[in-house]
Residue frames as a rotation matrix with the C-alpha (Angstrom) as fourth column:
UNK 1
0.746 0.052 0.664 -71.29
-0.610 0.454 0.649 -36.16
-0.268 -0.889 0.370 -4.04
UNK 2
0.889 -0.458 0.009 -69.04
0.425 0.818 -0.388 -38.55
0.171 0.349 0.921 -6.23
UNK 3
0.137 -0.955 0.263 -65.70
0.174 -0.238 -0.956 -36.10
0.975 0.176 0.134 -6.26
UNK 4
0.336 -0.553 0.763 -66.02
-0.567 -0.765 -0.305 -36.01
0.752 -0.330 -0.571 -3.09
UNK 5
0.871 -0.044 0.489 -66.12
-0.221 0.854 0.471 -39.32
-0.438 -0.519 0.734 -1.98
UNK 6
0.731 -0.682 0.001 -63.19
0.467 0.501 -0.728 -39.96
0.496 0.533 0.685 -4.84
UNK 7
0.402 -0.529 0.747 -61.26
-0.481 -0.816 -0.320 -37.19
0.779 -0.231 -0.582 -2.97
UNK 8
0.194 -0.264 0.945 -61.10
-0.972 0.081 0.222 -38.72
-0.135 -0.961 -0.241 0.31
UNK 9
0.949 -0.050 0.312 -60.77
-0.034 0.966 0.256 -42.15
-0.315 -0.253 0.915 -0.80
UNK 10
0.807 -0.579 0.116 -57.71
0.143 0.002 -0.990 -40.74
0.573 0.815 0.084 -2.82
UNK 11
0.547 -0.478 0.687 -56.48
-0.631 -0.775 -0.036 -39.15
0.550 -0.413 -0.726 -0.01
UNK 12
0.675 0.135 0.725 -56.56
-0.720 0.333 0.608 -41.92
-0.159 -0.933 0.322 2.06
UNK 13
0.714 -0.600 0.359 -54.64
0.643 0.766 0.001 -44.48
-0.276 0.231 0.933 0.00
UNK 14
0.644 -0.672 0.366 -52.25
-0.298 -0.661 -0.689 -41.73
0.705 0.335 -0.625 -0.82
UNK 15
0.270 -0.424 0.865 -51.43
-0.884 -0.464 0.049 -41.12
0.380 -0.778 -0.500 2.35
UNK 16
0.760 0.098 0.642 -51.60
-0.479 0.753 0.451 -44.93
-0.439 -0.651 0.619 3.20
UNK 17
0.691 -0.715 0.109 -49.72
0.702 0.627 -0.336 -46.57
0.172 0.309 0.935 -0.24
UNK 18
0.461 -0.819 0.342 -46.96
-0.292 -0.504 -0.813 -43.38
0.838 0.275 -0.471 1.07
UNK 19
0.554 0.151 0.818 -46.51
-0.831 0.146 0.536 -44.92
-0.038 -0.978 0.206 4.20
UNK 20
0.582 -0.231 0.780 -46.11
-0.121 0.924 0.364 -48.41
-0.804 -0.306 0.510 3.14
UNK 21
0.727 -0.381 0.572 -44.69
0.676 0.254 -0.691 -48.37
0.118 0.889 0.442 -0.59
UNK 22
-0.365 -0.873 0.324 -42.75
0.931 -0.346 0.117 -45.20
0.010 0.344 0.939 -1.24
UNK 23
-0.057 0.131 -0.990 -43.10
0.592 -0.794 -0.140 -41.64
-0.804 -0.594 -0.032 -0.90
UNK 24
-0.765 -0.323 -0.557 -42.09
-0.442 -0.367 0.819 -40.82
-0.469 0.872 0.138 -4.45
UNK 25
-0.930 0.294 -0.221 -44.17
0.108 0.793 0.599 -43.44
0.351 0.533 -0.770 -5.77
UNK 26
-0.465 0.747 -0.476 -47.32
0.318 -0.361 -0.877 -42.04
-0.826 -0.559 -0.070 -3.73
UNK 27
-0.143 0.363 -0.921 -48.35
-0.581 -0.784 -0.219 -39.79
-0.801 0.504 0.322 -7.01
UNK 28
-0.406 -0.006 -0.914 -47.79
-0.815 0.455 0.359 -42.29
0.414 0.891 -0.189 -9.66
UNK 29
-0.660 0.715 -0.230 -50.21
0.726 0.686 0.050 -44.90
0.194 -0.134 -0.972 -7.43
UNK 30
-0.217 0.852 -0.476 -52.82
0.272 -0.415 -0.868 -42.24
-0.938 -0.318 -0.142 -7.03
UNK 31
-0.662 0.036 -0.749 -52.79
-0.722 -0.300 0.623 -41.98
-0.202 0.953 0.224 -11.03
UNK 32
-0.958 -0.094 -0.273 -53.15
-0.237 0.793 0.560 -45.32
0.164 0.601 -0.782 -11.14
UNK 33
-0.661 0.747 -0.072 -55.89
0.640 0.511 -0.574 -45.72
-0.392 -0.425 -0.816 -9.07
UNK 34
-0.281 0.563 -0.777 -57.79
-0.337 -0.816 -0.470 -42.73
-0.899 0.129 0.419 -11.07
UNK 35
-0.442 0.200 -0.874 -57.21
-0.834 0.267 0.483 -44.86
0.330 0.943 0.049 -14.73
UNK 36
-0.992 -0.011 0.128 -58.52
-0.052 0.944 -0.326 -47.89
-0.117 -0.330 -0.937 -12.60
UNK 37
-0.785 0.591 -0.187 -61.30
0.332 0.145 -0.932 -46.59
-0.523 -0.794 -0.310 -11.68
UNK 38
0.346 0.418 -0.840 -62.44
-0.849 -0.242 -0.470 -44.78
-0.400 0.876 0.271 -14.88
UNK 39
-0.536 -0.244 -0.808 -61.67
-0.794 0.473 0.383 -47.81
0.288 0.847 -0.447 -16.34
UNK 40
-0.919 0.242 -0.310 -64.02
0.330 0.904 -0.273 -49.93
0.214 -0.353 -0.911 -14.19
UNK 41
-0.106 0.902 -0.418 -66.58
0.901 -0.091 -0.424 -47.48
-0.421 -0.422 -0.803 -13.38
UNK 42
-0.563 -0.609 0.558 -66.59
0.812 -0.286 0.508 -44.97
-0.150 0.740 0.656 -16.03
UNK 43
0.206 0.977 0.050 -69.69
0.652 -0.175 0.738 -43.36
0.730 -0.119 -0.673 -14.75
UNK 44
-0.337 -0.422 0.841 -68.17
-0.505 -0.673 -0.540 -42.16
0.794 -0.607 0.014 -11.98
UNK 45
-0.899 -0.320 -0.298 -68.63
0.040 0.618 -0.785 -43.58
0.436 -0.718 -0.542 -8.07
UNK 46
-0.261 0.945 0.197 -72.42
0.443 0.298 -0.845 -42.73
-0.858 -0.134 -0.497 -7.86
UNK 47
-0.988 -0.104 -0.112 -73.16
-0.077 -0.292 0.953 -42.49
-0.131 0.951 0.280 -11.16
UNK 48
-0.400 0.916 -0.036 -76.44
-0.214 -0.131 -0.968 -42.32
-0.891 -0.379 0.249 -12.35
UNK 49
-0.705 -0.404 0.583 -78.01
0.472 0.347 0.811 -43.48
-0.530 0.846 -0.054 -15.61
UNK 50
-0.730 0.169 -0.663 -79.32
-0.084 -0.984 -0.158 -41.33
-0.679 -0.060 0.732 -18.12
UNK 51
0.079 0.864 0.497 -82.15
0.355 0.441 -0.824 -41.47
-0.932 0.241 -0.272 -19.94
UNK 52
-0.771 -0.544 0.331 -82.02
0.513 -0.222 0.829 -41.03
-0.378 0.809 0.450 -23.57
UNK 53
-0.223 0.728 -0.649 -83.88
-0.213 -0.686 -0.696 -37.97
-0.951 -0.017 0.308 -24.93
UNK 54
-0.445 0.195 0.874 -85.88
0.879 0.281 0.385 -38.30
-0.170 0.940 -0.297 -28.53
């Protein structure tokens, strides 16, 4: 369920920061927003936490 919610939100600001910002610049803000987000939520966008096996 998470890659595809990340999908469409990706799409969506793609398609939105190409619109307003820059066409070229479209790809290098959809990086960004991929190291953002693994860098804030490194889990992933419905992560889940795992129990630790013994």
């Amino acid at each position: 369920m998470g890659p595809v919610v990340g999908g469409l939100i990706l799409g969506v600001l793609e398609n939105i920061a190409s619109g307003y910002i820059s066409a070229q610049l479209s790809s290098t803000f959809a990086f960004a927003l991929i190291v953002i987000m693994l860098w804030i939520k490194p889990t992933g966008l419905v992560g889940q936490k795992v129990g630790k096996k013994v």
